[in-house]
N, CA, C and O of each residue as an XYZ file, in Angstrom:
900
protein
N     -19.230     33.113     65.933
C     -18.380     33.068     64.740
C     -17.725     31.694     64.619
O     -17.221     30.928     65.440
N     -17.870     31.667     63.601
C     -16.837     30.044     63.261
C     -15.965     30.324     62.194
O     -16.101     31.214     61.354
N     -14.624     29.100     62.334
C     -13.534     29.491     61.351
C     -13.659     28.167     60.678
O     -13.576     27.068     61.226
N     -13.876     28.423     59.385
C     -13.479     27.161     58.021
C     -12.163     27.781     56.754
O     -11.887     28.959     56.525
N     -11.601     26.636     56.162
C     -10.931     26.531     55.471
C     -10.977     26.902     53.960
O     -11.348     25.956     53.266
N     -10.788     27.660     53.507
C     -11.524     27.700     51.850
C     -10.494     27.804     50.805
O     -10.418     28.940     50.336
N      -9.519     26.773     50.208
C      -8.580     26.961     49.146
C      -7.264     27.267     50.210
O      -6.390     28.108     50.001
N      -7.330     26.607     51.082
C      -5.836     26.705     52.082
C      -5.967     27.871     52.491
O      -4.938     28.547     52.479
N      -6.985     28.391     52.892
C      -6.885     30.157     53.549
C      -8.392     30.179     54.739
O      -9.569     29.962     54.450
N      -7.908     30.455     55.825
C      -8.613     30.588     56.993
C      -9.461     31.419     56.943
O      -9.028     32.489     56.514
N     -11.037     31.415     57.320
C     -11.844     32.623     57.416
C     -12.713     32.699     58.016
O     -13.418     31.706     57.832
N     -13.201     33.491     58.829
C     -14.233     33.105     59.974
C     -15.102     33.989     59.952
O     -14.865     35.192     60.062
N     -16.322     33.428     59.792
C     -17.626     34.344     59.136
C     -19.157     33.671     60.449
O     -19.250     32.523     60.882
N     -19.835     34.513     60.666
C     -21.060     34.243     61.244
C     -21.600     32.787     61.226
O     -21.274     32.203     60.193
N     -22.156     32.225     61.877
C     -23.110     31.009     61.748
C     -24.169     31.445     61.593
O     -24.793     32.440     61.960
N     -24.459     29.915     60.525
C     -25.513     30.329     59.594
C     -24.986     31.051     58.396
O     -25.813     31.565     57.642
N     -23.988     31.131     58.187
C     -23.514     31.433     56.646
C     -23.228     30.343     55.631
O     -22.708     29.310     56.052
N     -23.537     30.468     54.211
C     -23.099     29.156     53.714
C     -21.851     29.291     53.274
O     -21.186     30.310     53.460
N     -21.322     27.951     52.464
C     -20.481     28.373     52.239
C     -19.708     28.809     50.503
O     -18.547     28.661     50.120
N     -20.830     29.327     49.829
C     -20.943     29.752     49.145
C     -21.098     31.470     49.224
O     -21.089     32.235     48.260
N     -21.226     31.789     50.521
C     -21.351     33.155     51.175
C     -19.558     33.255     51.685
O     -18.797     34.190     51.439
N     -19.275     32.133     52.355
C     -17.970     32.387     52.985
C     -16.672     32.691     51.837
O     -15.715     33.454     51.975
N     -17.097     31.602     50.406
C     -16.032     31.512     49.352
C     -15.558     33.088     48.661
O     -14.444     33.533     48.385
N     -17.531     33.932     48.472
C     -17.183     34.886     47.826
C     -16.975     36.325     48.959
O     -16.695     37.465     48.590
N     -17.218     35.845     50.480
C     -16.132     36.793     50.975
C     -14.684     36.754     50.877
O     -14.008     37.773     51.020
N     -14.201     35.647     50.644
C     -12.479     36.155     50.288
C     -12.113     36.096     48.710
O     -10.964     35.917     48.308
N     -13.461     36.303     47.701
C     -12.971     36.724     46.645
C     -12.717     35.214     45.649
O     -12.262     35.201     44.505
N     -13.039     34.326     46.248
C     -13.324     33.387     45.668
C     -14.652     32.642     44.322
O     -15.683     32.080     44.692
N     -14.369     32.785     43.204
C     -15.626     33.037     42.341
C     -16.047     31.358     42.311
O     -15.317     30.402     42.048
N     -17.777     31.381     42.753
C     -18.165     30.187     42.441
C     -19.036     30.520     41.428
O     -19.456     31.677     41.463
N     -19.476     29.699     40.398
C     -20.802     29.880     39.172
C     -21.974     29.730     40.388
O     -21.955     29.355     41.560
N     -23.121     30.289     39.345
C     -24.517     29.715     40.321
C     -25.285     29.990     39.299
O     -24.703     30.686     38.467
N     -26.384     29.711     39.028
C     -27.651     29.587     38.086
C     -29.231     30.095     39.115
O     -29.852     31.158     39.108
N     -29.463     28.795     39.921
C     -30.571     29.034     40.143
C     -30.458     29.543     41.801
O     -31.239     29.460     42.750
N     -29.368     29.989     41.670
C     -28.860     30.865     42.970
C     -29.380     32.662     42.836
O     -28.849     33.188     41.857
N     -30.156     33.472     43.520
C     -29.987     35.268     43.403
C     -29.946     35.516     44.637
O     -30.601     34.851     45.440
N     -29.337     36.300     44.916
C     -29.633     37.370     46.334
C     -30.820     37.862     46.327
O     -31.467     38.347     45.400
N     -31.187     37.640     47.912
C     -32.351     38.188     47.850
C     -33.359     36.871     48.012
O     -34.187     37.030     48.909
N     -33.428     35.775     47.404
C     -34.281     34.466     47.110
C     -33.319     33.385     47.917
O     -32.097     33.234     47.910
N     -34.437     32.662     48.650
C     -33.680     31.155     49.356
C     -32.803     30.382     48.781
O     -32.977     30.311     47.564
N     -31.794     29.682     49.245
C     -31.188     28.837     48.304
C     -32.173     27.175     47.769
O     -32.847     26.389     48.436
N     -31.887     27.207     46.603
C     -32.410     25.981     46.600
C     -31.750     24.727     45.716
O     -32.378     23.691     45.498
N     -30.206     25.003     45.171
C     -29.561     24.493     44.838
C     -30.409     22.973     43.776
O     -30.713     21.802     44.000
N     -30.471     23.736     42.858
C     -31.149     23.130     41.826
C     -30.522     22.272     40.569
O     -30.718     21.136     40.137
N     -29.360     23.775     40.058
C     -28.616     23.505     39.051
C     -27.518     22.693     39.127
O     -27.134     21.950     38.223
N     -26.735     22.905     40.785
C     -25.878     22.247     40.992
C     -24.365     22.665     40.443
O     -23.407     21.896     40.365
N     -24.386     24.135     40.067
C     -23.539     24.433     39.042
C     -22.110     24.922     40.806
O     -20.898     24.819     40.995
N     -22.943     25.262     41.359
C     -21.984     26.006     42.530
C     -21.121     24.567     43.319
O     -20.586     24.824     44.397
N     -21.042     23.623     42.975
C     -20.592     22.831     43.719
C     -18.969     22.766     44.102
O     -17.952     23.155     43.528
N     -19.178     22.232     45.081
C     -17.639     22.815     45.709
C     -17.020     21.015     46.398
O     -17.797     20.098     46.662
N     -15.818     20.960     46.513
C     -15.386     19.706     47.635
C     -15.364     20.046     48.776
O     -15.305     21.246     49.045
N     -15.398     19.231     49.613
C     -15.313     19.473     50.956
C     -14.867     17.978     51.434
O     -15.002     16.852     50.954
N     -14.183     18.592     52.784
C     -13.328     17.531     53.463
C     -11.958     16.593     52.622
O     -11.823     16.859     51.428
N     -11.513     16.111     52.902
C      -9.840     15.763     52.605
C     -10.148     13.899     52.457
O     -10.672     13.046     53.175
N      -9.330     13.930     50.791
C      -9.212     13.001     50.104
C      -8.877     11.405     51.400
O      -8.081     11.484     52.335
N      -9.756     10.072     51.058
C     -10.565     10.339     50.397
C     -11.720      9.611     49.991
O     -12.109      8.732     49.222
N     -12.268     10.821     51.351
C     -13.709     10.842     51.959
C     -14.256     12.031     51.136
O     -15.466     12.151     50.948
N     -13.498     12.767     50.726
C     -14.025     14.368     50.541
C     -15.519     13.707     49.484
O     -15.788     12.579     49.073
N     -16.139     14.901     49.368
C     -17.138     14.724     48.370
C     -17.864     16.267     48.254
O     -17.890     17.231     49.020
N     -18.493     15.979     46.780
C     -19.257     17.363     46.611
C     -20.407     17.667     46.846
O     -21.278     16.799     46.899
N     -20.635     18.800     47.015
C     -21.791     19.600     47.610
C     -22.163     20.627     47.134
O     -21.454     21.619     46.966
N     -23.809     20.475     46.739
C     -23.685     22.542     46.136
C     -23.752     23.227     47.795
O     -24.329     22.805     48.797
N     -22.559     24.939     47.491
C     -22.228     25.423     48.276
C     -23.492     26.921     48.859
O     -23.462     27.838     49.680
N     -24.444     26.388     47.843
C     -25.347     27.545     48.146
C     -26.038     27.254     48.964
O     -26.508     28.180     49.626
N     -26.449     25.773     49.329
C     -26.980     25.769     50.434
C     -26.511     24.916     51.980
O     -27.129     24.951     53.045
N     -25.254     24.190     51.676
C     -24.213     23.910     52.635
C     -23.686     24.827     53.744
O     -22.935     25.732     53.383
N     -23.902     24.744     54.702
C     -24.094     25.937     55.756
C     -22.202     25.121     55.816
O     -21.754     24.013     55.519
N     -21.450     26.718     56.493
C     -20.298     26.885     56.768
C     -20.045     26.575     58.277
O     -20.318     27.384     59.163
N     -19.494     25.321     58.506
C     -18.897     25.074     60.015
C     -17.386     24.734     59.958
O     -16.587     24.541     59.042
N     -17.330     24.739     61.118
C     -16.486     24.643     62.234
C     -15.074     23.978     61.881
O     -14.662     22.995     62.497
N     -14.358     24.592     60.834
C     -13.284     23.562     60.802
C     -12.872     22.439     59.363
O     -11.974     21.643     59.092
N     -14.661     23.176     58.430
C     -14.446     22.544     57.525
C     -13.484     22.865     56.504
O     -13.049     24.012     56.406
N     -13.000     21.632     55.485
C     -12.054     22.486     54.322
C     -13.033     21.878     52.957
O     -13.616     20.899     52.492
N     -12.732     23.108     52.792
C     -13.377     23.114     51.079
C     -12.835     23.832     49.950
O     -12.568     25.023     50.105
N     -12.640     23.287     48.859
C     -11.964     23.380     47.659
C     -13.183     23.594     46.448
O     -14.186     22.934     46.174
N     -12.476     25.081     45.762
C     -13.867     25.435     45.127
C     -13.487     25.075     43.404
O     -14.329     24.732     42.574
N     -11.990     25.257     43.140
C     -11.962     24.779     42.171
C     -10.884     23.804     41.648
O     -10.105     24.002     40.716
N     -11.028     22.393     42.666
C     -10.132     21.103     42.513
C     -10.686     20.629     41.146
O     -11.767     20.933     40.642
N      -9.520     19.652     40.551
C     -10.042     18.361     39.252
C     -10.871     18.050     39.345
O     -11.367     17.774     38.253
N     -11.926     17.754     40.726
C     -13.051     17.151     40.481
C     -13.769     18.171     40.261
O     -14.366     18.079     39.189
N     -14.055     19.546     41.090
C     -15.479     20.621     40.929
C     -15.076     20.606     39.212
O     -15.807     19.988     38.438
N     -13.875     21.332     38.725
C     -13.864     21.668     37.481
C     -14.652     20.823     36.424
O     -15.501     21.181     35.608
N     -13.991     19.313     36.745
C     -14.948     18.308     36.024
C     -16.389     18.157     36.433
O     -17.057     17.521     35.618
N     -16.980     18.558     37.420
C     -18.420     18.340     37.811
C     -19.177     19.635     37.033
O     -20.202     19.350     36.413
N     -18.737     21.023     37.031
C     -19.162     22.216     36.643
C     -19.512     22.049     34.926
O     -20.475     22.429     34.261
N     -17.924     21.102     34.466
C     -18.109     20.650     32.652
C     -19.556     20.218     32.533
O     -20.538     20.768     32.034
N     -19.367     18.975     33.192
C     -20.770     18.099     33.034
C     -22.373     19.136     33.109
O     -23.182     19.411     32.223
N     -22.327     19.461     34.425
C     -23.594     20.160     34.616
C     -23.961     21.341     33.100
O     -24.989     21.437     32.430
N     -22.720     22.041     33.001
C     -22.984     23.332     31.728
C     -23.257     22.335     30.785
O     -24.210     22.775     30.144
N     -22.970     21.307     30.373
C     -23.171     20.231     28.920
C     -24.245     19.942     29.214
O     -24.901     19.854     28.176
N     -24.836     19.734     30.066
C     -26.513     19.124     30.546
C     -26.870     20.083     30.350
O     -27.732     19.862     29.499
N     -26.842     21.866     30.641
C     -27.988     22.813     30.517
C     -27.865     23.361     29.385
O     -28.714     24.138     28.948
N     -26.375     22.912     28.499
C     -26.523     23.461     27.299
C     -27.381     22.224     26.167
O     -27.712     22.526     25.021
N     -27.545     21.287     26.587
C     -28.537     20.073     25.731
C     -29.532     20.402     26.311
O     -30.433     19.949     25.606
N     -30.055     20.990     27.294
C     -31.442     21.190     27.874
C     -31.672     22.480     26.817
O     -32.267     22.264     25.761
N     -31.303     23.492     27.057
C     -31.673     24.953     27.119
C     -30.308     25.485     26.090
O     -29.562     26.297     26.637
N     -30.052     25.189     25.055
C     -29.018     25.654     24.370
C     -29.017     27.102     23.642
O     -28.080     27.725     23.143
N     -30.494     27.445     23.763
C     -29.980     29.095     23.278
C     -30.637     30.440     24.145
O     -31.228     31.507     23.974
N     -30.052     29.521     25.234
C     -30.081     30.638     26.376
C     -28.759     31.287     26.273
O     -27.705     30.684     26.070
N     -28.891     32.531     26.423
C     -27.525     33.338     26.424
C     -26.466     33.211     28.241
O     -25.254     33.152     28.447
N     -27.479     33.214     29.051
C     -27.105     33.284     30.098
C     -26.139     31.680     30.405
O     -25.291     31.509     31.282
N     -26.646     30.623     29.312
C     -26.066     29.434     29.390
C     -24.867     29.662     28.660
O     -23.830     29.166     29.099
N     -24.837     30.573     27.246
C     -23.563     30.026     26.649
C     -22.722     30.779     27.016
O     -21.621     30.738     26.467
N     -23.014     31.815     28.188
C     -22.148     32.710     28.442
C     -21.516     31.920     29.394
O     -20.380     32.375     29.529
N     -21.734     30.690     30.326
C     -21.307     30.065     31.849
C     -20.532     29.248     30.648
O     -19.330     29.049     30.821
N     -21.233     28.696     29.271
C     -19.990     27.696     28.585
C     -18.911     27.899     28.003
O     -18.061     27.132     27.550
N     -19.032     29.412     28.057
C     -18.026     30.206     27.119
C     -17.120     30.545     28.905
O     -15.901     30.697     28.821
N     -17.513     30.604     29.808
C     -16.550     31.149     30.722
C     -15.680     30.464     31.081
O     -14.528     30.843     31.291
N     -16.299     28.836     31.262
C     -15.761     27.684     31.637
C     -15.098     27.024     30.745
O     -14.669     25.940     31.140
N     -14.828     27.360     29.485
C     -14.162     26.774     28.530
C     -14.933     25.357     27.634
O     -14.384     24.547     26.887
N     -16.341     25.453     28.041
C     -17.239     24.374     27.023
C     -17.199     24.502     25.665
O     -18.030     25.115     24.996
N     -16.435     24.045     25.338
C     -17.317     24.056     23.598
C     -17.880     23.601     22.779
O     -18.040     23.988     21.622
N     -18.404     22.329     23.534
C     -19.418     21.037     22.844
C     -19.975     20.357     24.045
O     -19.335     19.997     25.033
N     -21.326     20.221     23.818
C     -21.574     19.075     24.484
C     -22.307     17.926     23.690
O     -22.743     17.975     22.540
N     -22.340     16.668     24.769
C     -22.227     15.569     23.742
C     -24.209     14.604     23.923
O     -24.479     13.423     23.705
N     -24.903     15.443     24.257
C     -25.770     14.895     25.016
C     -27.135     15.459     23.891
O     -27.004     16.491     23.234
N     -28.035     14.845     23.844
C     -29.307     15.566     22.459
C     -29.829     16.368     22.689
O     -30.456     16.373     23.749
N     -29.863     17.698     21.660
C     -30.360     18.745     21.829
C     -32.079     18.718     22.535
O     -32.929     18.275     21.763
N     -32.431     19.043     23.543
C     -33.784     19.606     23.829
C     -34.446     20.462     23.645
O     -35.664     20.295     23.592
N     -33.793     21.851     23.463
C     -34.468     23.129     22.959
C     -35.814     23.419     24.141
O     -36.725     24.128     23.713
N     -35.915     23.001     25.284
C     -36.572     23.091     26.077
C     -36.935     24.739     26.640
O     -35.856     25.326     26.562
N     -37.558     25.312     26.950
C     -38.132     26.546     27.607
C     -37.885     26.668     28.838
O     -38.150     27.732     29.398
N     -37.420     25.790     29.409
C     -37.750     25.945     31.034
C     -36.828     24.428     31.422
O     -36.941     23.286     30.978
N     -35.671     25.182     32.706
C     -34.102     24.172     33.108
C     -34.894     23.826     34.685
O     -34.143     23.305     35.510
N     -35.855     23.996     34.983
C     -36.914     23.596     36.419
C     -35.439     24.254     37.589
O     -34.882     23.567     38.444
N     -35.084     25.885     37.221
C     -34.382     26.171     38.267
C     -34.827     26.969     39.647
O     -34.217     27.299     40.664
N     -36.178     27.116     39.189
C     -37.108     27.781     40.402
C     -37.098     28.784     41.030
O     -37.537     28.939     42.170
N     -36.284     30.041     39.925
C     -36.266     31.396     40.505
C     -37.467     32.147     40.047
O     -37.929     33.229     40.411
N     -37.941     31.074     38.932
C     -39.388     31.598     39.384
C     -40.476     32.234     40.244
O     -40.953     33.333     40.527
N     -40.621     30.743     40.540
C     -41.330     30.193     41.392
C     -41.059     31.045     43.150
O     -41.956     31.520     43.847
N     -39.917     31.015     43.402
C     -39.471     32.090     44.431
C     -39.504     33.112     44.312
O     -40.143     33.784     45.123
N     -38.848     33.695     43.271
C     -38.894     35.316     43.165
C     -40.782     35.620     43.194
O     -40.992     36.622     43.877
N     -41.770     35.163     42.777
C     -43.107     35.045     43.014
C     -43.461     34.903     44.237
O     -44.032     35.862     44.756
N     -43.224     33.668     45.051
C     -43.500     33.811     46.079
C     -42.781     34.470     46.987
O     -43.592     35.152     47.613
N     -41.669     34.650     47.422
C     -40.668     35.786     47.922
C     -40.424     37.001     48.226
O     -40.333     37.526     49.336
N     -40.295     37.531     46.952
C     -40.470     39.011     46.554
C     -41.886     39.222     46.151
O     -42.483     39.975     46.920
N     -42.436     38.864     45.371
C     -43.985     39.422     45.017
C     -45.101     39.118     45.972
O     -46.145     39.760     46.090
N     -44.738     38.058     46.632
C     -45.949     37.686     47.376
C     -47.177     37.278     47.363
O     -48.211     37.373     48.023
N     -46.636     36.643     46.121
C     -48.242     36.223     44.851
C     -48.264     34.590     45.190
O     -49.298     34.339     45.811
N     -47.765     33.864     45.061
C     -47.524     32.560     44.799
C     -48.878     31.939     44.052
O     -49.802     31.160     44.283
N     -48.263     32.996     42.776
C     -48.632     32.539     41.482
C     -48.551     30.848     40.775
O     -49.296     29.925     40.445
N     -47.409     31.141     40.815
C     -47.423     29.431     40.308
C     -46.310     29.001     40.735
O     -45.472     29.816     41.120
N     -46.035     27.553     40.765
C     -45.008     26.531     41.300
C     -44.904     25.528     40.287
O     -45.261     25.602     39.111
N     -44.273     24.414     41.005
C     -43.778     23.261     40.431
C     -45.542     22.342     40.394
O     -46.595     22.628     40.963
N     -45.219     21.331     39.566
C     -46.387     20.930     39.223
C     -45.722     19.406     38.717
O     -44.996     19.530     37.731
N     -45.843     18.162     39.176
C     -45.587     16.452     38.614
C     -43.975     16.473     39.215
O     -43.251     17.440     39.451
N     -43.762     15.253     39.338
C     -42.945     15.095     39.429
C     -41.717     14.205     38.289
O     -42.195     13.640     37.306
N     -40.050     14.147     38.538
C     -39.773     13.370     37.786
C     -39.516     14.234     36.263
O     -39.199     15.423     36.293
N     -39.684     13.527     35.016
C     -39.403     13.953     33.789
C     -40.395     14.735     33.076
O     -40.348     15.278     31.972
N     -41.523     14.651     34.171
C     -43.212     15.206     34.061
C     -43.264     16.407     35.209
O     -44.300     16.860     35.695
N     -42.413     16.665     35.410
C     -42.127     18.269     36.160
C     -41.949     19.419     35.620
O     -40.980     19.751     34.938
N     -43.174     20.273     35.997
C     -43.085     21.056     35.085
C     -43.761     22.797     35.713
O     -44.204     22.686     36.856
N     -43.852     23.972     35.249
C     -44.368     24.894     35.671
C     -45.570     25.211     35.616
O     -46.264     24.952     34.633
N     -46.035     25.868     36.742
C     -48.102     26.651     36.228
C     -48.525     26.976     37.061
O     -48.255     26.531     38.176
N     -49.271     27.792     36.845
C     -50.974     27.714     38.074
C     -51.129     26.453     39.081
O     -50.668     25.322     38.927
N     -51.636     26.783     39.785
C     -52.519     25.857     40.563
C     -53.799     25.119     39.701
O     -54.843     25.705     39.416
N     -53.509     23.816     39.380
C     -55.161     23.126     38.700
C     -55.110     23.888     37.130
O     -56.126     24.134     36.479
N     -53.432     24.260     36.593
C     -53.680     24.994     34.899
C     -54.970     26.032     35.239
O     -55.806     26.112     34.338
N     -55.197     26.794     36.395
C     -56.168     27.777     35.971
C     -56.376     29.203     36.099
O     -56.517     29.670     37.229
N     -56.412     29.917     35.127
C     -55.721     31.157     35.100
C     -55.587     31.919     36.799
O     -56.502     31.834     37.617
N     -54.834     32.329     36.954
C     -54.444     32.895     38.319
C     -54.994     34.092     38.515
O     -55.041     34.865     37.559
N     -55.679     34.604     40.184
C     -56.046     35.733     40.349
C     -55.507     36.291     41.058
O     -55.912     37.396     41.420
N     -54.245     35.673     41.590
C     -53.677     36.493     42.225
C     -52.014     36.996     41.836
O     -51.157     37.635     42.446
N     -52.083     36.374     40.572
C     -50.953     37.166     39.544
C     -51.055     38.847     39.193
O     -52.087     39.147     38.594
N     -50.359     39.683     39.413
C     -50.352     41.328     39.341
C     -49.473     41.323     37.719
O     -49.332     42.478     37.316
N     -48.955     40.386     36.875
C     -48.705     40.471     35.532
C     -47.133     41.502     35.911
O     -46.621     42.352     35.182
N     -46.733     41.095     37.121
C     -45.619     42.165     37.319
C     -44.068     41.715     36.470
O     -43.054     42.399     36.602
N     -44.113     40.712     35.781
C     -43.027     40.476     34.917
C     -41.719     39.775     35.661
O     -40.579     39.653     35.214
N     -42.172     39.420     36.746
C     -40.845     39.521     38.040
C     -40.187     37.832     37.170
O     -39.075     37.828     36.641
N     -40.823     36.935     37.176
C     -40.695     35.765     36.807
C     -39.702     35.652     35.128
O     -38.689     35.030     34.809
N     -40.589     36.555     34.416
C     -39.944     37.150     33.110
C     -38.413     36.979     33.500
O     -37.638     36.023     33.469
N     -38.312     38.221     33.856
C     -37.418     38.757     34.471
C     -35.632     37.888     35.063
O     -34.456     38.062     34.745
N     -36.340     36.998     35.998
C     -35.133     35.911     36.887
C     -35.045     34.935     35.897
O     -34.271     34.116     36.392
N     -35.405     34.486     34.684
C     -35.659     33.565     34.228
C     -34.385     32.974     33.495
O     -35.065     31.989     33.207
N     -33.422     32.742     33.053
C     -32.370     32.683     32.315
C     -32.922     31.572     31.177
O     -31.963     30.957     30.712
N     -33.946     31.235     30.720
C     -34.459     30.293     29.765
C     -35.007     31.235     28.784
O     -34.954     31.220     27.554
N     -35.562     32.085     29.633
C     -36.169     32.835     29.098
C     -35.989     34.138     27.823
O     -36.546     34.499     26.786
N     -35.074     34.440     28.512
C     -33.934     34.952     27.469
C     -33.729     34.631     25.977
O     -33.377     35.472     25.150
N     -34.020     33.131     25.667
C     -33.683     32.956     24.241
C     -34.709     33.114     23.370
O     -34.492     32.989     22.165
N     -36.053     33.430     23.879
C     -37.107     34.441     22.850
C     -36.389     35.583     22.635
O     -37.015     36.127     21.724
N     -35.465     36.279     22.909
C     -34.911     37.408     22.410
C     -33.327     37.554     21.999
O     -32.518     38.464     22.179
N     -33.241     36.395     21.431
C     -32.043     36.465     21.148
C     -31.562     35.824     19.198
O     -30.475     35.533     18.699
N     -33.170     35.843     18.547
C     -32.929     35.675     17.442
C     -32.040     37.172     16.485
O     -32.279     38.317     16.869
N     -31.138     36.947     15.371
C     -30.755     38.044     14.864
C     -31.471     38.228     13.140
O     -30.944     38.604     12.094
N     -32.998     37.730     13.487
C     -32.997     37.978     12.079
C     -34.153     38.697     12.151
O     -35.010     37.886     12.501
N     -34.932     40.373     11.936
C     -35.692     41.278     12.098
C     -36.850     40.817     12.301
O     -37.568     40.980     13.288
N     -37.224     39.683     10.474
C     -38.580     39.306     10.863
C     -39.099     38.623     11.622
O     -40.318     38.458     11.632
N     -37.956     37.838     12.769
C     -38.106     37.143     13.988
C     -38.132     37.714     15.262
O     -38.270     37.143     16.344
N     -37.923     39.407     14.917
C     -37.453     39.909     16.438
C     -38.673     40.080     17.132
O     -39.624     39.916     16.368
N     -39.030     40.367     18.378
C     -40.321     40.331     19.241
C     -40.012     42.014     19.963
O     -38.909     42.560     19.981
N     -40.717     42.332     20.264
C     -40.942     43.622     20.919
C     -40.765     43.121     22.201
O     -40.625     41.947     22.544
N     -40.793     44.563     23.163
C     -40.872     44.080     24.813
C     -42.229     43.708     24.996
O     -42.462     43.625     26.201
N     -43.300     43.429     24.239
C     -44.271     42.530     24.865
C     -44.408     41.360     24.345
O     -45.400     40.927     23.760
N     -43.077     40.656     24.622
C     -43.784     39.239     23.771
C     -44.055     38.273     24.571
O     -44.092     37.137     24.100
N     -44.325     38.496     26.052
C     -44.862     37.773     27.042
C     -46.396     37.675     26.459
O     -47.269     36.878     26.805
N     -46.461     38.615     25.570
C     -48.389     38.141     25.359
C     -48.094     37.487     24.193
O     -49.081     37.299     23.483
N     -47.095     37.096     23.786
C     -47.230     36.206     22.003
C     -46.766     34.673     22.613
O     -47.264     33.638     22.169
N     -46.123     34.682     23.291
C     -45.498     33.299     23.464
C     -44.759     33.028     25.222
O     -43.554     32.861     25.415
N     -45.793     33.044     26.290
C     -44.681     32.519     27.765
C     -44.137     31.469     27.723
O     -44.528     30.390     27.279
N     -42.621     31.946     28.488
C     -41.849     30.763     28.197
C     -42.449     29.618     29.050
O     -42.268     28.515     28.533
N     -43.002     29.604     30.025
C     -43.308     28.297     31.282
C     -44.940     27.806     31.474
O     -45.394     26.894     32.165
N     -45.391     28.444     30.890
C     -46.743     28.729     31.368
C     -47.841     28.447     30.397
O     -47.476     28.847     29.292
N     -48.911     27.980     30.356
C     -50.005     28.146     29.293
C     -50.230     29.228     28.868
O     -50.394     29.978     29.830
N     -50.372     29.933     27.610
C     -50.930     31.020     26.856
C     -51.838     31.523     27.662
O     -51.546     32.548     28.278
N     -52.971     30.995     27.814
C     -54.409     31.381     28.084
C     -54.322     31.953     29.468
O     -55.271     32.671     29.782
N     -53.305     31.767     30.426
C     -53.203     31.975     31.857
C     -52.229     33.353     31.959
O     -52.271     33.878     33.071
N     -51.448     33.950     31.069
C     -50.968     34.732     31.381
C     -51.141     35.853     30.178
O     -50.192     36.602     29.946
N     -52.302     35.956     29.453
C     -52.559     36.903     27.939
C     -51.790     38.212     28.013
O     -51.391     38.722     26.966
N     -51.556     38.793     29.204
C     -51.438     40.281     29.415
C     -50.271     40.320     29.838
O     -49.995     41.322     30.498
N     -49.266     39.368     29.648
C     -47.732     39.450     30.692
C     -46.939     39.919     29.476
O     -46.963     39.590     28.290
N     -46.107     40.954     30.299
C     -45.005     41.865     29.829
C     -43.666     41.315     29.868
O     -43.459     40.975     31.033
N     -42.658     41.069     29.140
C     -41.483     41.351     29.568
C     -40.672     42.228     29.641
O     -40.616     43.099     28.773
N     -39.813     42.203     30.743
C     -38.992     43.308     30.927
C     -37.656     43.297     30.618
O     -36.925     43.919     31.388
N     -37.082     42.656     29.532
C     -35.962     42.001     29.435
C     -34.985     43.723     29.592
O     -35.398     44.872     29.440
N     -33.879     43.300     29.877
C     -33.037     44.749     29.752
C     -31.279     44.626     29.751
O     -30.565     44.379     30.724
N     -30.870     44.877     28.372
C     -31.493     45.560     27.024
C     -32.387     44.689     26.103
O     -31.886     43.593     25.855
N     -33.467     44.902     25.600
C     -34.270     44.360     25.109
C     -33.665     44.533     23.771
O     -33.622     45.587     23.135
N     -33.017     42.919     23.273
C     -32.023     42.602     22.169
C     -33.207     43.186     20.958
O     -33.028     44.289     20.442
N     -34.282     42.417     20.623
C     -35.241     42.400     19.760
C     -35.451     44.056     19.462
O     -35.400     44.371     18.273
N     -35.656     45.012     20.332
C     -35.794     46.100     20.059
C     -34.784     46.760     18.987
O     -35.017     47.506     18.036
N     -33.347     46.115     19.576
C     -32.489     46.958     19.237
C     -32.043     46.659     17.371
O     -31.381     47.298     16.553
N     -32.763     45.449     17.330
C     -32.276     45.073     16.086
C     -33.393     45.556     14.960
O     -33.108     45.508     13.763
N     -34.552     45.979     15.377
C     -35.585     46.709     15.165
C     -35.250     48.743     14.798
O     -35.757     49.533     14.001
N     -34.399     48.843     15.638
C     -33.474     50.146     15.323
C     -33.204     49.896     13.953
O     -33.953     50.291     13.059
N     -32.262     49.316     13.774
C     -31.520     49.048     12.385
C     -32.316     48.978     11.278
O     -31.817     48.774     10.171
């Protein structure tokens, strides 16, 4: 067991815990994006970042994958995280702006503009994809592919995959993904299969038969009406 510091309060948790594990045992809320239980950390988004160590050397760190030692102090929501958390939500809301799962982190955090050019992009390269696939499904369907501003999602070689089971899991973790179903106007709404009309990450031709499982499936409901 080891004891670290978290917001002036002592707590001593297992080694090998991070400290993004240690914050939300005493009830401490950090954001996370391309963070789930269950999937490795791979601290992508950068949204969980926390200070650590005393002004002023301190500096930030995402806490999802910062393992918790011996003595450290860390501050989850000082002037600086608050200002680092602004920035990052203004970057994923110019990346990915009508993701719901985004305007809900900008609406929590108090964003209400960002100042950076809209992208309208499909895909924030947060890789719960890509894990929840290889991880949980055990497919390792597809991954990362170029590097740089040319990074991007797919198959192996763009070629349709045989060892994809069309299990929706990817659908699913996706928070980009989300904004195919979040138009409010009928003749725009999509059914729960609109993984076969339009994938968000992927070439058409490689995934014809993919389902989504969104839940509640917005599009349906406006289809009620």
């Amino acid at each position: 067991m080891i004891t670290l510091k978290i917001n002036g309060l002592n707590v001593t948790v297992e080694e090998g815990t991070t400290v993004l594990e240690a914050a939300k045992f005493l009830g401490f809320p950090i954001p996370t994006l391309c963070h789930m239980e269950g999937l490795s950390p791979y601290g992508a988004c950068r949204l969980c970042v926390v200070e650590i160590g005393e002004s002023p050397k301190s500096r930030l760190v995402s806490s999802c994958t910062y393992p918790a030692e011996a003595g450290l102090i860390v501050r989850t929501s000082s002037a600086r995280v608050v200002k680092a958390r602004k920035m990052v939500i203004e970057l994923l809301l110019g990346t990915c702006p009508q993701s719901k799962v985004i305007q809900d982190l900008a609406s929590e955090h108090g964003v209400r503009q960002q100042r950076f050019r809209q992208e309208h992009e499909d895909c924030i390269l947060c890789g719960l994809c890509v894990r929840m696939c290889s991880e949980q499904m055990m497919a390792h369907a597809i991954g990362f592919r170029g590097r740089g501003e040319h990074r991007s999602l797919g198959t192996p070689f763009d070629v349709k995959s045989e060892v994809c089971r069309l299990c929706g899991g990817c659908i699913y973790v996706c928070p980009a993904c989300q904004l195919r179903c979040t138009y409010n106007q009928p003749e725009k709404a999509i059914c729960g299969g609109c993984g076969n009309l339009e994938p968000p990450c992927v070439e058409k031709p490689q995934f014809d038969d993919m389902m989504c499982y969104m839940t509640p499936c917005v599009a349906c409901e406006i289809k009620k009406d």
